[in-house]
C-alpha positions in Angstrom: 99.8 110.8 100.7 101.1 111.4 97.1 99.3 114.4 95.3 99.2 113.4 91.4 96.8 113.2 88.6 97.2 110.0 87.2 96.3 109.1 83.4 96.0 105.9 81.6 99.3 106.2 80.5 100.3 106.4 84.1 97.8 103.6 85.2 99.3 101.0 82.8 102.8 101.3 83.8 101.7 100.8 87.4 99.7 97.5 86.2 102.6 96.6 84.5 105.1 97.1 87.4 103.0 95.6 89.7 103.3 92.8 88.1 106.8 92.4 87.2 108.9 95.9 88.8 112.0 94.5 87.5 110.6 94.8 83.6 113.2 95.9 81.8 112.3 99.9 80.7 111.9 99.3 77.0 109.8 96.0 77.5 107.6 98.3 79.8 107.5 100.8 77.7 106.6 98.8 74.5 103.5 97.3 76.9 102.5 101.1 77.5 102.9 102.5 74.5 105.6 104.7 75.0 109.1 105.3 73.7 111.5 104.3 76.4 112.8 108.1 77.1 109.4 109.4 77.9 108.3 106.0 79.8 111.3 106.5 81.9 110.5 110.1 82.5 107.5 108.7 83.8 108.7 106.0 85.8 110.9 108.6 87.7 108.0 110.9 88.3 105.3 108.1 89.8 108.5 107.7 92.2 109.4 110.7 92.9 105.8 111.8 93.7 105.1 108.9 96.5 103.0 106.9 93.7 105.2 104.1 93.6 106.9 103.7 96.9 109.3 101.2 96.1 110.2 98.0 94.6 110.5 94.5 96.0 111.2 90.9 95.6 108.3 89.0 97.1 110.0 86.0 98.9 107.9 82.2 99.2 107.9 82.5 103.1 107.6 78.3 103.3 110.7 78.5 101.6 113.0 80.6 103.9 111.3 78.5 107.3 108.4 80.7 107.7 105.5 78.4 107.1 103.0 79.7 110.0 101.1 83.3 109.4 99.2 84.2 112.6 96.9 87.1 112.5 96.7 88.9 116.1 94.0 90.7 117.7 96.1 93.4 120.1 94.0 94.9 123.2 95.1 97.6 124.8 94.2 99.3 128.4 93.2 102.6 127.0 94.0 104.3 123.8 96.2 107.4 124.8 98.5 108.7 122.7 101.4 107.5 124.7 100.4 104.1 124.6 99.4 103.9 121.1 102.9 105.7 120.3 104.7 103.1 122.8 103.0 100.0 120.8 103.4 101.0 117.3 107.2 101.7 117.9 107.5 98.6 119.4 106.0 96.6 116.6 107.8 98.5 113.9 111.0 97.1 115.1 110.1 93.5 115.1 110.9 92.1 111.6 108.1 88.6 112.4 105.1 91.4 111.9 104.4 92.2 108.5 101.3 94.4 109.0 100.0 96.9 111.6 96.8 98.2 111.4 94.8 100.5 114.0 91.8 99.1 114.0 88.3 100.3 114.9 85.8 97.6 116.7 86.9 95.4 119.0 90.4 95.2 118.6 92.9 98.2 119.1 95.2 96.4 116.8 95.6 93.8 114.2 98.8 92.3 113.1 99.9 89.6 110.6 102.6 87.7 112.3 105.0 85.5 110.2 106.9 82.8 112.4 108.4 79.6 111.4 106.4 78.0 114.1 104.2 77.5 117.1 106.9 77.7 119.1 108.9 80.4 117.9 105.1 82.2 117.8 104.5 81.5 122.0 108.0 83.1 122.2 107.0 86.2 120.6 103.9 86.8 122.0 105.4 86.2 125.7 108.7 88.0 125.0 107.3 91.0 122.8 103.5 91.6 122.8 102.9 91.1 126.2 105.6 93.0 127.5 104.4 96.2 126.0 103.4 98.1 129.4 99.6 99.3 128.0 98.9 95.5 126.1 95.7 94.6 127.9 94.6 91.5 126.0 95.9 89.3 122.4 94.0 87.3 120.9 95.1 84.7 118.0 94.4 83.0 115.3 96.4 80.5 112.9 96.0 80.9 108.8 95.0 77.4 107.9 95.6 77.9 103.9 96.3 81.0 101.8 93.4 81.4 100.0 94.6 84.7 98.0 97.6 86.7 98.7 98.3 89.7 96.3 100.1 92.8 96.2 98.6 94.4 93.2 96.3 97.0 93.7 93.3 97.5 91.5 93.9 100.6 89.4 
Protein backbone atom coordinates (compact mmCIF):
# COMPACT_ATOMS: atom_id res chain seq x y z
CA UNK A 1 0.00 0.00 0.00
CA UNK A 2 1.47 3.37 -1.14
CA UNK A 3 3.22 5.34 1.74
CA UNK A 4 2.64 9.25 0.93
CA UNK A 5 1.44 12.35 2.58
CA UNK A 6 -1.02 13.74 0.45
CA UNK A 7 -1.90 17.61 0.37
CA UNK A 8 -4.59 19.54 -1.26
CA UNK A 9 -2.52 20.24 -3.94
CA UNK A 10 -2.11 16.52 -4.38
CA UNK A 11 -5.84 15.77 -3.68
CA UNK A 12 -7.08 18.00 -6.54
CA UNK A 13 -5.06 16.60 -9.20
CA UNK A 14 -6.40 13.16 -8.20
CA UNK A 15 -10.12 14.62 -8.39
CA UNK A 16 -9.21 15.97 -11.52
CA UNK A 17 -7.70 12.82 -13.04
CA UNK A 18 -10.29 10.85 -11.91
CA UNK A 19 -12.43 12.45 -13.75
CA UNK A 20 -10.80 12.93 -16.96
CA UNK A 21 -6.85 10.93 -16.78
CA UNK A 22 -6.35 11.89 -20.24
CA UNK A 23 -6.42 15.93 -19.28
CA UNK A 24 -3.99 17.39 -21.03
CA UNK A 25 -1.02 18.57 -18.26
CA UNK A 26 -1.46 22.26 -18.64
CA UNK A 27 -5.34 22.08 -18.52
CA UNK A 28 -4.82 20.04 -15.23
CA UNK A 29 -2.58 22.08 -14.01
CA UNK A 30 -4.45 25.36 -14.60
CA UNK A 31 -7.59 23.46 -12.58
CA UNK A 32 -4.92 22.93 -9.70
CA UNK A 33 -3.30 25.82 -9.54
CA UNK A 34 0.00 24.86 -10.56
CA UNK A 35 2.41 25.74 -13.40
CA UNK A 36 2.59 22.75 -15.67
CA UNK A 37 6.47 21.82 -14.71
CA UNK A 38 5.73 21.47 -11.06
CA UNK A 39 2.11 19.83 -11.73
CA UNK A 40 3.91 17.33 -13.77
CA UNK A 41 6.55 16.72 -11.15
CA UNK A 42 3.64 15.89 -9.24
CA UNK A 43 1.87 13.77 -11.49
CA UNK A 44 5.02 11.55 -11.83
CA UNK A 45 5.40 11.29 -8.02
CA UNK A 46 1.46 10.19 -7.18
CA UNK A 47 2.66 7.39 -9.79
CA UNK A 48 5.59 6.52 -8.93
CA UNK A 49 4.54 6.23 -5.23
CA UNK A 50 1.50 3.55 -5.88
CA UNK A 51 -1.09 6.61 -5.51
CA UNK A 52 -2.28 6.55 -8.81
CA UNK A 53 -1.96 2.99 -10.14
CA UNK A 54 -2.82 3.55 -13.56
CA UNK A 55 -4.86 5.02 -16.18
CA UNK A 56 -7.82 3.62 -18.20
CA UNK A 57 -10.48 4.04 -20.71
CA UNK A 58 -13.74 2.95 -19.15
CA UNK A 59 -15.49 1.00 -22.01
CA UNK A 60 -19.82 1.06 -22.18
CA UNK A 61 -19.91 -2.80 -21.64
CA UNK A 62 -23.67 -2.93 -23.69
CA UNK A 63 -21.72 -1.60 -26.31
CA UNK A 64 -18.91 -4.22 -26.91
CA UNK A 65 -21.83 -7.30 -26.28
CA UNK A 66 -21.59 -7.37 -22.66
CA UNK A 67 -24.95 -6.38 -21.45
CA UNK A 68 -25.42 -9.01 -18.43
CA UNK A 69 -23.32 -8.27 -14.97
CA UNK A 70 -23.85 -11.23 -12.58
CA UNK A 71 -22.63 -10.85 -9.10
CA UNK A 72 -21.42 -14.48 -7.66
CA UNK A 73 -21.44 -15.80 -4.25
CA UNK A 74 -18.29 -18.43 -4.39
CA UNK A 75 -18.42 -21.24 -1.52
CA UNK A 76 -15.63 -23.04 -0.88
CA UNK A 77 -14.94 -26.51 1.17
CA UNK A 78 -12.65 -25.10 3.64
CA UNK A 79 -10.45 -22.03 3.59
CA UNK A 80 -6.79 -23.39 3.42
CA UNK A 81 -4.32 -21.60 2.03
CA UNK A 82 -3.92 -23.93 -0.85
CA UNK A 83 -7.36 -23.64 -1.86
CA UNK A 84 -7.78 -20.02 -1.47
CA UNK A 85 -4.31 -19.72 -3.50
CA UNK A 86 -5.80 -22.40 -6.22
CA UNK A 87 -9.15 -20.10 -6.56
CA UNK A 88 -7.79 -16.67 -6.73
CA UNK A 89 -5.27 -17.80 -9.49
CA UNK A 90 -7.90 -19.26 -11.24
CA UNK A 91 -10.10 -16.27 -11.34
CA UNK A 92 -7.33 -13.86 -12.07
CA UNK A 93 -6.94 -15.41 -15.42
CA UNK A 94 -10.47 -15.25 -16.55
CA UNK A 95 -10.91 -11.85 -18.35
CA UNK A 96 -15.41 -12.16 -17.73
CA UNK A 97 -14.54 -11.33 -13.76
CA UNK A 98 -14.01 -7.92 -13.08
CA UNK A 99 -13.85 -8.11 -9.26
CA UNK A 100 -12.58 -10.56 -6.54
CA UNK A 101 -13.14 -10.03 -3.23
CA UNK A 102 -12.50 -12.35 -0.06
CA UNK A 103 -15.18 -11.95 1.71
CA UNK A 104 -16.14 -12.48 5.34
CA UNK A 105 -19.91 -13.83 6.23
CA UNK A 106 -21.36 -16.23 4.29
CA UNK A 107 -19.58 -16.33 1.24
CA UNK A 108 -15.82 -17.18 0.78
CA UNK A 109 -15.94 -15.09 -2.35
CA UNK A 110 -17.72 -12.55 -4.23
CA UNK A 111 -17.24 -11.81 -7.93
CA UNK A 112 -18.77 -9.43 -10.49
CA UNK A 113 -19.08 -11.38 -13.66
CA UNK A 114 -19.48 -9.56 -16.93
CA UNK A 115 -20.92 -11.98 -19.78
CA UNK A 116 -22.77 -11.07 -22.83
CA UNK A 117 -25.43 -13.47 -21.84
CA UNK A 118 -27.21 -16.12 -19.88
CA UNK A 119 -25.81 -18.52 -21.84
CA UNK A 120 -22.39 -17.54 -22.22
CA UNK A 121 -22.90 -17.06 -18.09
CA UNK A 122 -24.07 -21.12 -17.58
CA UNK A 123 -20.89 -21.85 -19.65
CA UNK A 124 -18.63 -20.10 -17.33
CA UNK A 125 -19.96 -21.12 -14.30
CA UNK A 126 -19.91 -25.02 -15.50
CA UNK A 127 -16.64 -24.74 -17.34
CA UNK A 128 -14.64 -22.49 -14.85
CA UNK A 129 -16.16 -22.04 -11.33
CA UNK A 130 -17.20 -25.33 -10.74
CA UNK A 131 -14.27 -26.93 -11.89
CA UNK A 132 -12.01 -25.33 -9.29
CA UNK A 133 -11.28 -28.67 -7.13
CA UNK A 134 -12.12 -26.81 -3.47
CA UNK A 135 -15.51 -24.77 -5.01
CA UNK A 136 -18.15 -26.16 -2.64
CA UNK A 137 -21.21 -24.10 -3.58
CA UNK A 138 -22.05 -20.61 -6.10
CA UNK A 139 -24.61 -18.86 -5.80
CA UNK A 140 -25.98 -16.04 -8.33
CA UNK A 141 -27.62 -13.29 -8.92
CA UNK A 142 -28.42 -11.08 -12.17
CA UNK A 143 -27.96 -7.01 -11.99
CA UNK A 144 -31.44 -5.93 -13.11
CA UNK A 145 -30.36 -2.01 -13.78
CA UNK A 146 -27.18 -0.05 -12.87
CA UNK A 147 -28.27 2.11 -10.38
CA UNK A 148 -24.68 3.83 -9.79
CA UNK A 149 -21.44 2.69 -11.22
CA UNK A 150 -18.27 4.96 -10.43
CA UNK A 151 -14.74 4.83 -10.35
CA UNK A 152 -13.91 7.91 -8.44
CA UNK A 153 -12.98 7.61 -5.10
CA UNK A 154 -13.96 10.17 -2.56
CA UNK A 155 -10.84 12.19 -1.59
Amino acid sequence: MPKRELDSIDRKILCVLQENAAIPNVDLARRVGLSPSPCLRRVNQLEESGVIRRRVTLVEPAAVGLGVSVFVQVTLEKQAANALRVFEKTVLQRPEVMECYLMTGDADYLLRVVVPDITAFEKFVLDQLTRIASVARVRSSFALKQVKYTTTLPI
